[in-house]
C-alpha positions in Angstrom: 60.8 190.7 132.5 59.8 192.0 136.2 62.9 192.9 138.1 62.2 192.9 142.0 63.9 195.6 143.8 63.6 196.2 147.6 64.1 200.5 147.9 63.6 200.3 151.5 66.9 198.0 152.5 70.3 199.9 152.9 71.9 203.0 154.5 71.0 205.7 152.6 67.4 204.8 151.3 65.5 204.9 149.7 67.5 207.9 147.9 70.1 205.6 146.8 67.9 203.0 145.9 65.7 205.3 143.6 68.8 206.9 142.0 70.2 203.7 140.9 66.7 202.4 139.7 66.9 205.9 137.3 70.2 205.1 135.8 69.1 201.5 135.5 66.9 201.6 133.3 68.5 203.6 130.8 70.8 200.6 130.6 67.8 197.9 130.9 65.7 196.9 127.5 62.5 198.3 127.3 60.6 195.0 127.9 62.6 195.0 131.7 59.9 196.9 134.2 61.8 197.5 137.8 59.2 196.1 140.4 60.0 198.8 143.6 59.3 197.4 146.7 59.0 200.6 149.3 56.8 203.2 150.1 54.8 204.1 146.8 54.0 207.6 147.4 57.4 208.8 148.2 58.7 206.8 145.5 56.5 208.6 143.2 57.0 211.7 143.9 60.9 211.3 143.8 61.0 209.9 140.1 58.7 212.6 139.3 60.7 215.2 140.6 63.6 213.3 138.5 61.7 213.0 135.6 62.3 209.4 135.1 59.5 207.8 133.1 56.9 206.2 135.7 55.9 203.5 133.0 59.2 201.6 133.4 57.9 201.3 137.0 55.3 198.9 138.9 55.3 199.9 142.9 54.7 197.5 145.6 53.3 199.8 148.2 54.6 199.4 152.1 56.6 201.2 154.8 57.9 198.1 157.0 61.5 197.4 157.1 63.4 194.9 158.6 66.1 196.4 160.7 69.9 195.6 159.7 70.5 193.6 163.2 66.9 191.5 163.6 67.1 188.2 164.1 66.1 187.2 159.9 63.6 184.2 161.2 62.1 186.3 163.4 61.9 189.1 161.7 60.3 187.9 158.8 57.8 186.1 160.3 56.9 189.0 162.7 56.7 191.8 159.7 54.9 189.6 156.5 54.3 193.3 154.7 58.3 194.6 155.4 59.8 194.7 151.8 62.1 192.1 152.2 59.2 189.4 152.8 57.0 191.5 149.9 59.8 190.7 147.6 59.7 186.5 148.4 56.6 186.4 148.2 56.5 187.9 144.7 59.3 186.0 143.7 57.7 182.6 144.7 54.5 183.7 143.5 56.7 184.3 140.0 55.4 187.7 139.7 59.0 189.0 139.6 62.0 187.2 137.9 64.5 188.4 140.2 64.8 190.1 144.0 67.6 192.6 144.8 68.2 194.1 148.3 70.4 195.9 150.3 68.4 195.3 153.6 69.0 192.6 156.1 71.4 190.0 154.7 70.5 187.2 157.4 66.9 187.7 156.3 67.8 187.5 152.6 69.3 184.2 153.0 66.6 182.8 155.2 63.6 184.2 152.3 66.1 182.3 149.9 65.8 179.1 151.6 62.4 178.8 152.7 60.7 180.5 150.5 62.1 179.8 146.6 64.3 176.8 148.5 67.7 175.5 147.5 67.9 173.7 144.3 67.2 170.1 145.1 70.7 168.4 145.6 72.4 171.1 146.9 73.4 171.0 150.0 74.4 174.4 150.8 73.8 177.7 148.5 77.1 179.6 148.2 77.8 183.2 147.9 80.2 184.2 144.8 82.3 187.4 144.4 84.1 188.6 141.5 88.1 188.5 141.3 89.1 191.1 138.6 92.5 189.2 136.7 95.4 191.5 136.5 95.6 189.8 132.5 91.8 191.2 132.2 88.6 189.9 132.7 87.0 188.6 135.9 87.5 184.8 137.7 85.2 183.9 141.0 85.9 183.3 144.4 83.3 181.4 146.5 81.8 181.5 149.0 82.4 184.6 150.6 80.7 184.2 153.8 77.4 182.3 154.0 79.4 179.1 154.7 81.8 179.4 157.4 82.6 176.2 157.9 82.5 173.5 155.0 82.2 170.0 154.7 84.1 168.4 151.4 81.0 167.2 149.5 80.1 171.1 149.7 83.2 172.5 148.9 83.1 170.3 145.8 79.5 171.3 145.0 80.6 175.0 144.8 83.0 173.7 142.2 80.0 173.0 140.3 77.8 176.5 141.0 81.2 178.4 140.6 81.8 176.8 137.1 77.9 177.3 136.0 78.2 180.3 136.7 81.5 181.2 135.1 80.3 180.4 131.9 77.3 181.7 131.9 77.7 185.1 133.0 81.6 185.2 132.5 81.2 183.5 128.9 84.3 181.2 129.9 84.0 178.0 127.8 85.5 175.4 130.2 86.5 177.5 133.5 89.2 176.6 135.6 88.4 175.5 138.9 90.9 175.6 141.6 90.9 175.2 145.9 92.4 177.5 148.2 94.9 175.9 150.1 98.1 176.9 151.4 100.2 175.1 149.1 99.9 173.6 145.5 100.8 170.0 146.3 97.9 167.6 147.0 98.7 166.9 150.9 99.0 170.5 151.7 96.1 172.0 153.6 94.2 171.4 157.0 92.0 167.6 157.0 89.1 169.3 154.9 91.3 170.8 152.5 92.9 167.4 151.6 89.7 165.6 151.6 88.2 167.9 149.1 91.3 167.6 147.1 91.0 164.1 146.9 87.3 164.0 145.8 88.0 167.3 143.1 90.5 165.5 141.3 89.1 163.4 139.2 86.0 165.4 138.9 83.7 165.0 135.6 81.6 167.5 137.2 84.0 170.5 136.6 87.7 171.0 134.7 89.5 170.8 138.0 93.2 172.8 138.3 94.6 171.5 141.5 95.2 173.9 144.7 95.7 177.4 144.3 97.6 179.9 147.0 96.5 183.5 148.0 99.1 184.8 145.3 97.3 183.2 142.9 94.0 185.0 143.1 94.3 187.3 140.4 96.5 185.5 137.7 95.1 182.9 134.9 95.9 179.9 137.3 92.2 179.2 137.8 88.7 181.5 136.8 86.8 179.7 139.5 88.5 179.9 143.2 86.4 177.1 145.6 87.0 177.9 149.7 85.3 177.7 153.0 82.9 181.5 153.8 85.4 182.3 156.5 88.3 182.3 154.2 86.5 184.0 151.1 85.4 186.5 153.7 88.9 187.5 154.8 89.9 187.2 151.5 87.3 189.6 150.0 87.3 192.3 152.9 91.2 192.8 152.0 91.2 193.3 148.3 88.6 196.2 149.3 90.5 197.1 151.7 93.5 197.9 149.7 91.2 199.7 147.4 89.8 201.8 150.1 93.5 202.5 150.8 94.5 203.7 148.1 91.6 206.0 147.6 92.4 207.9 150.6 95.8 208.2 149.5 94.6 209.7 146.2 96.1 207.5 144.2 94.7 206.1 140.8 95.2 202.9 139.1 92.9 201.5 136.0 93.6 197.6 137.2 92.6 197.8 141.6 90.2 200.4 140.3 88.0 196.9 139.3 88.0 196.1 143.5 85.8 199.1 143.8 82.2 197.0 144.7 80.1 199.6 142.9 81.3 197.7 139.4 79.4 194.5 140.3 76.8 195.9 142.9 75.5 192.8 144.2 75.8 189.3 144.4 73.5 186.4 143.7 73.0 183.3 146.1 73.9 180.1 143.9 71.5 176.9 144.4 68.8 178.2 145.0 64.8 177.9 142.6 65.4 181.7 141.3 67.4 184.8 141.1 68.4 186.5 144.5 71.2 189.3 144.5 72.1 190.9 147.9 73.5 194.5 147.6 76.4 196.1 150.1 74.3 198.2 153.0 76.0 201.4 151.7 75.5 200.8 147.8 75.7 204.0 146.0 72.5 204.7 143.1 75.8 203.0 140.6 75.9 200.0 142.7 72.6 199.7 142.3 72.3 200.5 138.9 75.0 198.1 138.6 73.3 194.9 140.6 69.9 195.8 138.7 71.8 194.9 135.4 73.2 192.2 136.6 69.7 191.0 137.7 68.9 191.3 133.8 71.7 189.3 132.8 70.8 186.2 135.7 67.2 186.2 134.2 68.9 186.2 130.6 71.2 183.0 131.5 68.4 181.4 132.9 71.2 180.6 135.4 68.9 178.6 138.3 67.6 176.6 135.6 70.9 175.3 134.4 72.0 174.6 138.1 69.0 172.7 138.6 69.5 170.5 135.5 73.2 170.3 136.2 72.2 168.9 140.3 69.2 166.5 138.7 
C-alpha cells in the first residue's frame, strides 16, 4: 500500500508534515510506504536528522506549491509540478492508494473531480466530519461545507455516502440516518428540508430515523446526521469552538476533549473513484499522523469501491 502525502500544503510545513509522517509510521504496517510529495532533499535530510527509517519512504521530488488563496482551476492548471497536482496525478495513474493534504482546499476538491472524478451517479461528493457521542463512540455529520446549498435528491444521496461510510469505518451494522431540521415532525423545516423528508422516509437505500434538532447531535438519536454545507459548517466551527474555549480556560474534560481535530486529522471527500483526505491548514505532526492512519484504514475498507457498487 502507497499512501500519498503532500508535505508541502499547510502552515507550518513541511516540519509538521514530516513530523507526523515519523509518528505515522510507527502506527502504519510495514507493507504501508508513505509516498512524500515535497521537496526531496530537505525531506531527507530532516528524517535523517530524525532518524526515521528512509525505507518506509518513496519521495516525489518538487518545490511548487499552490498558495492557500489561488484560484484552485487556475492554479492547477498553471503549476502541473506543485504537489497538489503531483499527487492527482499519482493517484489517477494508481501509483498511490490514497492523497492527503493540508494545502489549498479549493484545489483539492477540483483534482477530486476532474481528475479521479465523482463516482458515477453521484451528483455531488460531500464532505463528512466526525460527531464524538456523549454515550461513546463517534456518529457523522455531512456535509460540512463543500455543498452550501442542496438540492433534495443530494441531500438524500449523502444519506447513502454517510451510511457507507458509517459502517465501514465506524463498524455500525445498520446506522441511523437522520436530517437536520429544526423540529422533529415531518412539516417542520424550510421547502428543501420538507422535500427531502418526504423522499428519506421510505428509503430502502438507508435505515432512515426522521428529523433530528441541533440538541441532538451528540446523543444515540441518529449515527449519521444528513444537512446542507452551510449548516454543517456552522455546526462544525462551534463544537471546535467550545473546545478552543475551554482550552484557554484551562479546563479539562475526557468527553469535549474528542472535538479537538487532531483525533481525526483529516477528512475524506465521499463519491468520488479513490481516497482523498483534506487536512486542517494548521495540522499539528498528530493531526497528521492521525489523517495518514486514517488514509490506511480508507484503503483497508475499500470504501470508494463499495460507494460505487452501492450508486451502480
Amino acid at each position: 500500500m502507497k499512501i500519498g502525502f503532500d508535505i508541502m500544503g499547510g502552515d507550518f510545513a513541511p516540519k509538521n508534515c514530516l513530523d507526523g509522517a515519523i509518528l505515522a509510521i510507527k502506527e502504519l504496517p510495514p507493507t504501508a510506504i508513505l509516498v512524500l510529495i515535497g521537496d526531496e532533499a530537505e525531506a531527507k535530510k530532516y528524517l535523517t536528522e530524525k532518524k526515521a527509517d528512509l525505507s518506509r519512504f518513496e519521495f516525489v521530488h518538487t518545490t511548487e506549491t499552490l498558495e492557500m488563496g489561488a484560484h484552485p482551476t487556475k492554479a492547477l492548471a498553471q503549476k502541473p509540478n506543485s504537489s497538489i497536482a503531483l499527487g492527482f496525478k499519482l493517484l489517477k495513474e494508481e501509483k498511490i492508494s490514497s492523497f492527503t493534504s493540508a494545502g489549498n482546499t479549493g484545489a483539492m476538491l477540483v483534482g477530486s473531480m476532474f481528475s479521479v472524478k465523482a463516482v458515477p451517479g453521484v451528483i455531488r461528493p460531500s464532505i463528512p466530519n466526525p460527531l464524538p457521542k456523549e454515550s461513546g463512540g463517534w456518529g457523522i455529520i455531512l456535509d460540512v461545507g463543500t455543498n452550501a446549498d442542496c438540492k433534495p435528491d443530494v441531500l438524500y444521496q449523502f444519506g447513502i455516502l454517510g451510511s457507507i461510510m458509517a459502517r465501514e469505518i465506524y463498524k455500525i451494522p445498520n446506522p441511523k440516518v437522520a436530517l437536520m431540521n429544526i423540529g422533529e415532525e415531518p412539516e417542520k423545516g424550510n421547502l428543501v428540508a420538507q422535500a427531502t423528508y418526504n423522499l428519506m422516509k421510505d428509503s430502502k437505500d438507508f435505515n432512515f430515523v426522521g428529523n433530528v434538532e441541533g440538541r441532538d447531535l451528540f446523543n444515540d438519536k441518529a449515527d449519521v446526521i444528513v444537512c446542507e454545507g452551510f449548516v454543517g459548517n456552522v455546526i462544525l466551527k462551534q463544537a471546535e469552538s467550545f473546545y478552543t474555549m475551554m482550552r484557554k480556560r484551562k479546563l479539562t474534560d475526557k468527553y469535549f476533549d474528542q472535538f479537538n481535530y487532531e483525533l481525526y486529522g483529516a477528512t475524506p471527500i465521499l463519491g468520488i473513484n479513490s481516497n482523498v483526505l483534506i487536512a486542517h491548514g494548521i495540522s499539528s505532526p498528530l493531526a497528521f499522523k492521525n489523517a495518514l492512519v486514517l488514509a490506511k484504514e480508507l484503503v483497508d475498507a475499500n470504501l470508494s469501491e463499495k460507494i460505487k457498487q452501492a450508486f451502480q
